[in-house]
C-alpha positions as CSV (number, residue, x, y, z in Angstrom):
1,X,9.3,0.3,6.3
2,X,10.7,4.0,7.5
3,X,14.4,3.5,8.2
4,X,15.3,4.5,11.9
5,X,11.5,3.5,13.0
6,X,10.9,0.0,14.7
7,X,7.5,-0.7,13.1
8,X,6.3,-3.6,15.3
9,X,6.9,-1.2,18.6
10,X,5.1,1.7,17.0
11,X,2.0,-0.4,16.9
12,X,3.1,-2.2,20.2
13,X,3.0,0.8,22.2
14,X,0.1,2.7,19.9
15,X,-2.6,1.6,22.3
16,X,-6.0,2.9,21.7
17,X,-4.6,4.8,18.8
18,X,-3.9,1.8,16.9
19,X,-7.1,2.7,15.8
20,X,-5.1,5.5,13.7
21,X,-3.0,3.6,11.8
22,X,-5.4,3.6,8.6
23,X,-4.5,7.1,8.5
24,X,-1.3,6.4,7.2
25,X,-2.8,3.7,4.4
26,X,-5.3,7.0,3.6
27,X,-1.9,9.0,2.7
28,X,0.2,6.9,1.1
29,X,-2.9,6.1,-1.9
30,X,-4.4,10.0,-1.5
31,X,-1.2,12.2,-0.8
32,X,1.8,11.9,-3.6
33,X,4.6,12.5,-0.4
34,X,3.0,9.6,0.8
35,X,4.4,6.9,-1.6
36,X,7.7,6.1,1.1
37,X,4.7,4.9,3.8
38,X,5.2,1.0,4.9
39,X,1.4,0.2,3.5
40,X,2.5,-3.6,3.2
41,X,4.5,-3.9,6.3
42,X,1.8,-2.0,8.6
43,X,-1.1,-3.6,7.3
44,X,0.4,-7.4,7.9
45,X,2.4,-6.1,11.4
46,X,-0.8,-5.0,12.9
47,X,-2.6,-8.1,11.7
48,X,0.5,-10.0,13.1
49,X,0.5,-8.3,16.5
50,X,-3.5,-8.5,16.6
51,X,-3.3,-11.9,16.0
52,X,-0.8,-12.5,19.3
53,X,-3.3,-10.5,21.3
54,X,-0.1,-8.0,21.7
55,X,-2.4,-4.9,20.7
56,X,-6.4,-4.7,22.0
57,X,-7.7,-4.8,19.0
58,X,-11.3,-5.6,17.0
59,X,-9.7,-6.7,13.8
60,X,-12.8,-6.7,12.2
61,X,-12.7,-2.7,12.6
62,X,-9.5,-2.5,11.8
63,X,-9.7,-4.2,8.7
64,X,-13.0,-1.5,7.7
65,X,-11.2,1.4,8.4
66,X,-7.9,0.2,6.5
67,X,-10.6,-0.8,3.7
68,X,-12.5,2.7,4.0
69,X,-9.0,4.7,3.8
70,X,-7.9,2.8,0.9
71,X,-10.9,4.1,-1.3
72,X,-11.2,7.4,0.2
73,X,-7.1,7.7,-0.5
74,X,-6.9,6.3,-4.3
75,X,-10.3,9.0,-4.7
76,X,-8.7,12.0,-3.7
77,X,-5.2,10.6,-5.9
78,X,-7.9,10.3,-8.6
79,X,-9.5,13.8,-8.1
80,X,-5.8,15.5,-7.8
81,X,-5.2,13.9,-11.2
82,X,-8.1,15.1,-12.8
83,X,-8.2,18.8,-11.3
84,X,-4.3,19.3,-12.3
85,X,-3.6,17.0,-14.8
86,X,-0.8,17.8,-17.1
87,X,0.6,19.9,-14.8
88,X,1.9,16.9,-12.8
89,X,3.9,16.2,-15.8
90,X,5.7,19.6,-16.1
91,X,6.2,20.4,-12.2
92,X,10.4,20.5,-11.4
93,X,11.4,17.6,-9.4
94,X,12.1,18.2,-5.3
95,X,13.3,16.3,-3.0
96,X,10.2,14.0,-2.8
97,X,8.8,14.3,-6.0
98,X,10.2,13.2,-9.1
99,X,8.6,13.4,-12.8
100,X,9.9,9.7,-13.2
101,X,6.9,8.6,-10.5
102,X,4.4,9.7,-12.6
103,X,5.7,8.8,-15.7
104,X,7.2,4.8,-14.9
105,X,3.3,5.3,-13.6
106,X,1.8,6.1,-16.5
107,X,3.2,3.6,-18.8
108,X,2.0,1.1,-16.1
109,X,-1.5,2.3,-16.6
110,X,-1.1,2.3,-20.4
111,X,0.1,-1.2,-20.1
112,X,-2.5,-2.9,-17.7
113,X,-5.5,-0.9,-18.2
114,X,-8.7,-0.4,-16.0
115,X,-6.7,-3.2,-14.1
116,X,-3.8,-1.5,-13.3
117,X,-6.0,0.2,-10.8
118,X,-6.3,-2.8,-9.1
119,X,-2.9,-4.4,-9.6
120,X,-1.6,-1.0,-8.2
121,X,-2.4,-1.4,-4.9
122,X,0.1,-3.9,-4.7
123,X,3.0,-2.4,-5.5
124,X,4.9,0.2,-4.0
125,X,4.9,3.8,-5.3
126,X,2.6,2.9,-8.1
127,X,-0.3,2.6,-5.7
128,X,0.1,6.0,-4.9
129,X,0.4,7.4,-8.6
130,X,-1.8,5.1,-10.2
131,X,-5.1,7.2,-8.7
132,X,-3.4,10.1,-10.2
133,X,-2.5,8.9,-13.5
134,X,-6.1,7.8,-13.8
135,X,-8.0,11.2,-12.9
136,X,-5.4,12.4,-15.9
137,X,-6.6,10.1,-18.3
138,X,-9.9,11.1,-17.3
139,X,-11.5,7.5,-16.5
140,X,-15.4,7.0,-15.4
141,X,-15.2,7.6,-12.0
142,X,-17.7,4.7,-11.5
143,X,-15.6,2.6,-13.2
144,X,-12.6,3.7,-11.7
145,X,-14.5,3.4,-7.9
146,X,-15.7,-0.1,-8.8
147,X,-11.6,-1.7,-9.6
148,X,-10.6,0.9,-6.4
149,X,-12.7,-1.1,-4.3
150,X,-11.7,-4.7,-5.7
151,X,-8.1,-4.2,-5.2
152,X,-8.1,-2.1,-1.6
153,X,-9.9,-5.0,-0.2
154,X,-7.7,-7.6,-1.5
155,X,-4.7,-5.3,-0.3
156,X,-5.9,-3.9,2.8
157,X,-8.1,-6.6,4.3
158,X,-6.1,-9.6,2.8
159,X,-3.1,-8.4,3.9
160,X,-4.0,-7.4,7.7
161,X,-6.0,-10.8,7.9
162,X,-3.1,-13.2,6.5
163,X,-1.2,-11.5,9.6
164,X,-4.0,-12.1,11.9
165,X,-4.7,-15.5,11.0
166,X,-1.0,-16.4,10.6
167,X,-0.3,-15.6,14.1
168,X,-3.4,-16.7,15.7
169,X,-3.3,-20.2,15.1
170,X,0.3,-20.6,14.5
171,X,1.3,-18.1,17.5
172,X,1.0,-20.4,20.4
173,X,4.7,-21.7,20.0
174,X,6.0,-17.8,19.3
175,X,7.1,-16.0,22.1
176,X,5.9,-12.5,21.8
177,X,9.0,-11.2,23.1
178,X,10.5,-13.0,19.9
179,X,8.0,-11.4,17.4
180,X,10.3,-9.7,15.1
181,X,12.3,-12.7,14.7
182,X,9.5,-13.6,12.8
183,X,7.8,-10.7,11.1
184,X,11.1,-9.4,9.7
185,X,11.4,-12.0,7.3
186,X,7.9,-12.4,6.4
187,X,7.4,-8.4,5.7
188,X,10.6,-8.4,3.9
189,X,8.8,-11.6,1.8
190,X,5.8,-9.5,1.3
191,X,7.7,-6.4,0.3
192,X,9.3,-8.4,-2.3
193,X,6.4,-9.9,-3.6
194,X,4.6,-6.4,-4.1
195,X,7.8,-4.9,-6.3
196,X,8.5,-8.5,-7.8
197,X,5.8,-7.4,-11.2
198,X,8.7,-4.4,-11.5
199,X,11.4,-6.3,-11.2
200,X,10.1,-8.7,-13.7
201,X,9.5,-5.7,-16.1
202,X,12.9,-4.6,-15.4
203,X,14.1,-7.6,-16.2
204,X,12.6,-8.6,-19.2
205,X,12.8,-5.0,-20.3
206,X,16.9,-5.6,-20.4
207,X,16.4,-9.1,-22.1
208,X,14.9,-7.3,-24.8
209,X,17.2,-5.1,-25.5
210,X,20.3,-7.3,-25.4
């Protein structure tokens, strides 16, 4: 979630250009300044308010065009990666970029594999270095394409629909007025579960050394 930015009224008061939203999945997996985007949390929300018929909606086309911005995102991560390469690695850090995102990136990729392209797309930040650190290592991009597509549509459509179908047949004792009472705790949920595989690598990581 963007601090200072209600999410559920964003997409409340969107109207037709709900239909935008996959935009914002397109550049947090294609554009590196994109890694602070709420992919989780706007992908479930929408489903959410979708779901509670608070936003005209065809989910089904929602769903697509998260799924089609999610492959045309991690593409152009994985074409930046293998036009510039190295470079990445020995660019100063600004305010939004820091070496330490490519890096912590990288030894994820090393790690994990050709499934770390998948798992990725779970987890916060990594999603949006993982394309690039796989253009560096110079992957198949068929066989990079083939695990893009696997995990955006668990991520995109699985996310967006558990929010749909949550609220569709549960949503008949939720007031709508009383909606974030609700998604608050669930996104914070999913967020957790998405940086949980870090935290458990964190963890274990200081276990090891004690």
């Amino acid at each position: 979630m963007i601090p200072g930015i209600d999410l559920t009224e964003l997409i409340r008061s969107a109207g037709p250009a709900v239909y935008l939203l996959p935009l914002i999945i397109f550049a947090e997996t294609g554009l590196m300044i994109g890694f602070f985007l709420p992919g989780d949390s706007m992908l479930f929300t929408a489903g959410s308010l979708a779901g509670l018929n608070i936003i005209d909606i065809n989910i089904s086309i929602l769903c697509c065009l998260f799924f089609i911005c999610a492959i045309l995102g991690n593409s152009t991560g994985y074409f930046i990666g293998l036009r510039f390469g190295r470079k990445l690695f020995t660019k100063n850090d600004s305010k939004i970029f820091k070496q330490k995102y490519i890096i912590q990136t990288e030894e994820f990729y090393k790690k994990h594999g050709a499934a770390a392209v998948i798992l990725a797309q779970f987890m916060p930040i990594i999603r949006t270095f993982c394309p690039v650190v796989t253009g560096i290592s110079k992957m198949e991009y068929l066989r990079f394409i083939i695990f893009n597509i696997i995990g955006a549509f668990f991520w995109t459509v699985g996310i967006t629909l558990i929010g749909y179908f949550s609220f569709k047949i549960f949503g008949q004792v939720i007031n709508p007025e009383d909606i974030d009472k609700y998604l608050l705790p669930l996104i914070i949920l999913i967020i957790f579960i998405s940086i949980s595989p870090a935290i458990i690598k964190l963890l274990h990581h200081k276990l090891a050394k004690k």
